[in-house]
N, C-alpha and C positions, 0 to 999 in steps of 0.2 A: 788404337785410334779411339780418345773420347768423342762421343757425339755430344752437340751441343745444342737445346733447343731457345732457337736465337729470335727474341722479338725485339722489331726495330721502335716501338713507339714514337713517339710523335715526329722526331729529330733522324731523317735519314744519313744527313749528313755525319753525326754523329755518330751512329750504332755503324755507319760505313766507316768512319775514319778507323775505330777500334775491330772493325772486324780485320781490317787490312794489317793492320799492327800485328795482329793476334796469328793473322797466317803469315807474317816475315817475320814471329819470333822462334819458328820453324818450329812447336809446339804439332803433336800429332791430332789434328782437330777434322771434325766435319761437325757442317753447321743444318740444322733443321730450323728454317725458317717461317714462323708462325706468324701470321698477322692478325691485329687485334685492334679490330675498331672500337665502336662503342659498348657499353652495356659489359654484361658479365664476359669474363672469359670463355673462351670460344672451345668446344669438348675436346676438337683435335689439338689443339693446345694443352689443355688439360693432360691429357695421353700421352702427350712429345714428352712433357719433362716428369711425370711417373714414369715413364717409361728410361731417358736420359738420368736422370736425377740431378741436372747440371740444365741449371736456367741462366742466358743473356739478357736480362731487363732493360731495353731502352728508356728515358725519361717519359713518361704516361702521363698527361693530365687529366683530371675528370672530366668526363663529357656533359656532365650535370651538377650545380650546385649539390641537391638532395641525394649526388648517390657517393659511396664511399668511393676512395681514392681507387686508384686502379693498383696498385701493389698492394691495398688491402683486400681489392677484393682478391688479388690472386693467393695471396697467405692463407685466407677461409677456405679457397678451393682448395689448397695441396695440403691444409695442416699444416700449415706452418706457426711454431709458436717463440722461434728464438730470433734477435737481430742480433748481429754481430759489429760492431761502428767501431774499426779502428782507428785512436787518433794518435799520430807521426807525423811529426814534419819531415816536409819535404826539399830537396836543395831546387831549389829557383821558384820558389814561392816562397813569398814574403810570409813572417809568422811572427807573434808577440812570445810564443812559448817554442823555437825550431826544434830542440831539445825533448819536448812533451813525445810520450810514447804510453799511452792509456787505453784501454780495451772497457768498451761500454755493451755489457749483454743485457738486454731488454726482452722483459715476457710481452706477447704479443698476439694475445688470446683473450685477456681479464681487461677489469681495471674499469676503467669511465669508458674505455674505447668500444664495450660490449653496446653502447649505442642505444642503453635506456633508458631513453628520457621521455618525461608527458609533461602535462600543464594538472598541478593537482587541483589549483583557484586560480582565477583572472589575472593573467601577471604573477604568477608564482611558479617556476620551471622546476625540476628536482629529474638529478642524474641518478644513478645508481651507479656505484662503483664493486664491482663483482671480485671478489678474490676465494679461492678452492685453494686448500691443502696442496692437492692433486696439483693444481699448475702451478704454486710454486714450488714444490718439491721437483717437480722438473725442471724447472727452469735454473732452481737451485744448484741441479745436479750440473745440467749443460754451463753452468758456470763455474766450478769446480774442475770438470771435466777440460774444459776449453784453456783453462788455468794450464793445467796438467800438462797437455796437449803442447805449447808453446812456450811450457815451460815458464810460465808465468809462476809470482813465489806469493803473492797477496789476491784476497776478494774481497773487496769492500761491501757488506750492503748497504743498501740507499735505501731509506724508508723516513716514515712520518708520524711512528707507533708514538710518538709522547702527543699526537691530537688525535688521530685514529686507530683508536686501542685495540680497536677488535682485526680491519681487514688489514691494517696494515702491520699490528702486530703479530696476526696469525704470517703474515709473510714473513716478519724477522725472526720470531720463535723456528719458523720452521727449516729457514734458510741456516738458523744457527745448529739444528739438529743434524741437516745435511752436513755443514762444516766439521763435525765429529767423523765422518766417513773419510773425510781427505786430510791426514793429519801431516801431509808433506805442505799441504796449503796453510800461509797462516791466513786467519779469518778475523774481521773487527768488523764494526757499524758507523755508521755516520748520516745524521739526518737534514734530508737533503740540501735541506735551505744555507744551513753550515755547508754541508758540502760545497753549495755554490761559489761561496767567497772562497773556500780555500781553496778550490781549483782555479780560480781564476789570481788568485796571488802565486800558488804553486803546482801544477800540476804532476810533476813527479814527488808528488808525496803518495799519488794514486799507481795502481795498475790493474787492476781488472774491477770494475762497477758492475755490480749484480743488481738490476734494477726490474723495478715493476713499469706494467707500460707508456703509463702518464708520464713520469723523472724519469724512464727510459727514453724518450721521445725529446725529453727536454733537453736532458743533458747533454747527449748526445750530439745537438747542435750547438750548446753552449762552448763543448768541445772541441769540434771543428774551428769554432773561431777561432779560439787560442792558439791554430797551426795552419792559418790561411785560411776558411770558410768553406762556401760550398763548392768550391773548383777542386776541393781535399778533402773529400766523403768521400769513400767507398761504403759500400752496406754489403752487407751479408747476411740475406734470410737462410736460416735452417728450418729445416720439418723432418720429419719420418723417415726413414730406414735411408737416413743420407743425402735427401734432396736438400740443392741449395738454389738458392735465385739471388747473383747477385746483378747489384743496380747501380746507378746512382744515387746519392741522398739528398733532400732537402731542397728538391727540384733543381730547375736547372737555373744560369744567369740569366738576364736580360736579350740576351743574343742568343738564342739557344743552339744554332746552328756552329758556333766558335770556339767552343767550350765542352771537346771530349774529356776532360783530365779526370773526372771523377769518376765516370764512367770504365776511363782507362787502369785506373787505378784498383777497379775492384775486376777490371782482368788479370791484374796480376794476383791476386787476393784466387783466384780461380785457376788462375794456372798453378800456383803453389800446392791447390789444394789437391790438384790433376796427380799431380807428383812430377810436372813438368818445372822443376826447380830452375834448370839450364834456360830454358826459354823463359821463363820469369823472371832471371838475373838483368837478360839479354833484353827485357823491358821495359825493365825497372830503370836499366842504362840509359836507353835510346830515349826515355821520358823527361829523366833529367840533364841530359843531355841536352835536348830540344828547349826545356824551361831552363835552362841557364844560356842559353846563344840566344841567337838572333830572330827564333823561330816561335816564341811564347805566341799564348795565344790574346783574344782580343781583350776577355774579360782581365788575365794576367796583362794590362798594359802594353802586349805585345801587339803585330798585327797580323798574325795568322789566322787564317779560320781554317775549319775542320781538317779541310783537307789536306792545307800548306803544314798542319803542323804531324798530321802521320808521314807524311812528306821524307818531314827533317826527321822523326823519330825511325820510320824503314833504313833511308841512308846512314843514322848513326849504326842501325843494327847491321845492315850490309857491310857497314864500311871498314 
């Protein structure tokens, strides 16, 4: 039995649609249900998933302009320093690239995101952008490693070293010294802004993007578009000795109550990772299944909402 520490965030309907899914994909689960209002994450929360090492993220918005998103602050709390963005299309969502199959690993520690910024003179702002040896050699490695793992045969790094010599080339120098350790992986560079267009003329010329957390963040959604948007995000944060939290990406649609797909999506991304392969077949089926009939959802053009569409996805799996 894996235990799951399961928070609903803002969207009940939602984290209910996919829990329901998640218990008729006959997967061996139980769920620790945490709730998490305002402000920092809440300690018994903290404990559920050190304790699980397997987080359910509902969609979270900030409760405050001035404080950090609520998936960042949970990353700080548990150490968490890797994202995981797979991008695959998928059959009954519309996509410019259906084809695209790209893996975007993002550090998620460093960067401009460390959140130092002052006023130096009157109307003059200045960020600090933070990059250690130390986190990209790790991050390095978990993208090597991740590679390895799914059998992926390319890492790209993404960087900006021909303008930022120092922090961004201590990340390609270091990233390229890592690439010597994995000599099954082949390794190249590409800087980002080039990257951009050519992902967006070709995406399978990419498979695995090794990025820092700014072009992490970025491309990441640049990506998703190319295989339907944000209804086809899954996210996958890693940290320490195993813990994962997966979520939704990129917030949620307009209708936030109608639109589990992303959400759903990065359960299957979790049951895979359970070693419940059979029941992540079983709902990767009933998903697309539902997005190609009658039963899409609202933001997909369809007219289901949350619940009419675990509905149709339960029945494909019973049936």
């Amino acid at each position: 039995m894996h235990s799951i520490t399961l928070v609903p965030g803002d969207s009940i309907a939602n984290i209910t649609a996919v829990r329901r899914i998640l218990e008729a994909s006959g997967a061996a689960l139980s769920f620790d249900v945490q709730n998490w209002t305002d402000g920092e994450p809440p300690e018994a929360l903290l404990a559920s998933a050190k304790a699980n090492k397997t987080v359910l993220l509902g969609h979270k918005k900030s409760a405050a302009e001035d404080q950090p998103a609520p998936i960042v602050q949970l990353r700080r709390a548990l150490g968490v320093f890797a994202n995981l963005r797979p991008i695959e299309g998928v059959a009954g969502i519309e996509a410019r690239f259906p084809n695209a199959d790209v893996i975007v690993v993002r550090e998620t520690t460093e960067d401009v995101y460390a959140q130092l910024e002052h006023e130096s003179l009157t109307g003059v702002f200045e960020s600090l952008k933070v990059t250690t040896k130390a986190g990209c050699e790790r991050i390095a490695h978990h993208a090597f490693q991740t590679a390895r793992r799914l059998g992926r045969k390319r890492v790209t790094i993404v960087h900006k070293a021909n303008i930022m010599k120092m922090s961004d080339g201590l990340f390609l120098n270091t990233a390229r010294a890592v690439a010597e350790q994995y000599s099954d992986i082949e390794c190249d560079d590409c800087i980002v802004d080039a990257l951009c267009m050519k992902l967006v003329r070709n995406p399978a010329d990419f498979d695995v993007l090794l990025c820092g957390n700014l072009f992490g963040d970025i491309l990441a959604d640049l990506c998703a578009g190319l295989v339907g948007g944000a209804v086809n995000s899954p996210s996958l944060n890693e940290g320490p000795d195993g813990l994962r939290i997966y979520t939704s990406a990129h917030g949620q649609p307009a209708d936030n109550d109608c639109c589990p797909t992303s959400l759903a999506f990065s359960a299957v991304l979790m049951l895979r990772d359970l070693g419940e392969a059979e029941a992540a077949d079983k709902l990767m089926t009933g998903l697309t299944t539902a997005l190609e009939g009658n039963d899409s959802p609202k933001a997909l053009g369809g007219t289901a909402n949350a619940t009419d569409f675990a509905n149709a996805i339960i029945r494909s799996i019973e049936g």
